[in-house]
C-alpha positions in Angstrom: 0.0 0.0 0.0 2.9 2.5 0.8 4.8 1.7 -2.4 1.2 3.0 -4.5 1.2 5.9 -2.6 4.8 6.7 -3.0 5.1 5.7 -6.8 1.5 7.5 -7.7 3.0 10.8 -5.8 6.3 10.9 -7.7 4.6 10.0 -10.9 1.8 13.2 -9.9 4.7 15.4 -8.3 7.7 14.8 -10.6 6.5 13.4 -14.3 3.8 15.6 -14.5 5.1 18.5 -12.3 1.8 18.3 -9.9 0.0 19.6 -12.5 -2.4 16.2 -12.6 -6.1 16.4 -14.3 -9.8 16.2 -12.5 -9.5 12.2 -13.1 -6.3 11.4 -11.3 -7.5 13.8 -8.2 -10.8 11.5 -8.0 -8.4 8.6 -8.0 -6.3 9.8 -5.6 -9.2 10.2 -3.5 -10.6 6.4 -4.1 -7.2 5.2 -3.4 -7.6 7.5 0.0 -10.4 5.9 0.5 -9.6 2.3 -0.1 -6.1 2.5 2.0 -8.0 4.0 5.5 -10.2 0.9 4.8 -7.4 -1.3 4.3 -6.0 0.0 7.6 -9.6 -0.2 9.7 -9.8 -3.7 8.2 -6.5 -4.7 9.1 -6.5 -3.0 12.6 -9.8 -4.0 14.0 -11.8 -6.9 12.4 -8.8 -8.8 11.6 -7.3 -8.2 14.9 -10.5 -9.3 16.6 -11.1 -12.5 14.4 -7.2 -14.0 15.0 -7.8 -13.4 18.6 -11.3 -15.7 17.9 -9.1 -18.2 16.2 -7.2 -18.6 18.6 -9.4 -18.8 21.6 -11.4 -21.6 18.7 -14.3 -19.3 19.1 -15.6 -20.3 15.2 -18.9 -18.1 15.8 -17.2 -14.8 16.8 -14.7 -15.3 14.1 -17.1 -15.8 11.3 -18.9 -12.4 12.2 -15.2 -11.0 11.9 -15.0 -12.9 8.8 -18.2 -11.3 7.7 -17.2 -8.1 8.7 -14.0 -8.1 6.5 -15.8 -9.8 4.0 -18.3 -7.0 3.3 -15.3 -4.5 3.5 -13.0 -6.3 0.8 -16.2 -6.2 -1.2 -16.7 -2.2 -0.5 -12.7 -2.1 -1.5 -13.3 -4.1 -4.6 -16.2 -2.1 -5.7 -13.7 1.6 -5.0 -10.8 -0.4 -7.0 -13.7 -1.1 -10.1 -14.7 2.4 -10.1 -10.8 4.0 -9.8 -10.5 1.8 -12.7 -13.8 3.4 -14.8 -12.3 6.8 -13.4 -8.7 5.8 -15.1 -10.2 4.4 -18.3 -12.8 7.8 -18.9 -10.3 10.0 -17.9 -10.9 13.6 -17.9 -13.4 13.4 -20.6 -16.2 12.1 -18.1 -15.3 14.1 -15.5 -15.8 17.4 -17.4 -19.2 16.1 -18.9 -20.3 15.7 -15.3 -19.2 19.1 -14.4 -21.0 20.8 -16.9 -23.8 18.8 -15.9 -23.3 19.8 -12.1 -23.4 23.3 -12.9 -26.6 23.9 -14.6 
């Protein structure tokens, strides 16, 4: 996760000289998004369902398991629409503002 960050800011910062269109801002922000879930999923539920394991309490580590389940799938979902944001590019994005500002 730190290697994305640190690659897409020298690519946004050094190749194009921070000046970086509408469509990688709104990925930058999914990304944002997706890494503080990344870290909620991986500091809490996780945490909670390996001490479950452990214990061999199956029942409270399959609601863990649920929990992160329906997170990865809110993750997936952010990745799938970075990835509609990435393939429009700014094109979209300007259509929608125009649209916004009627």
């Amino acid at each position: 996760v730190a290697t994305l960050w640190v690659s897409g800011g020298w690519m946004a910062i050094i190749h194009y000289r921070g000046m970086v269109g509408s469509h990688v801002l709104a990925m930058m922000a999914t990304a944002l998004v997706m890494t503080l879930v990344f870290a909620y999923v991986f500091a809490v539920p996780y945490r909670k369902m390996r001490i479950a394991v452990e214990a061999q309490n199956w029942r409270g580590a399959s609601a863990k398991f649920s929990n992160i389940r329906a997170l990865v799938a809110l993750n997936l979902a952010l990745g799938l629409a970075t990835v509609a944001i990435a393939t429009a590019g700014p094109a979209v994005l300007l259509d929608i503002g125009i649209l916004l500002d009627r």
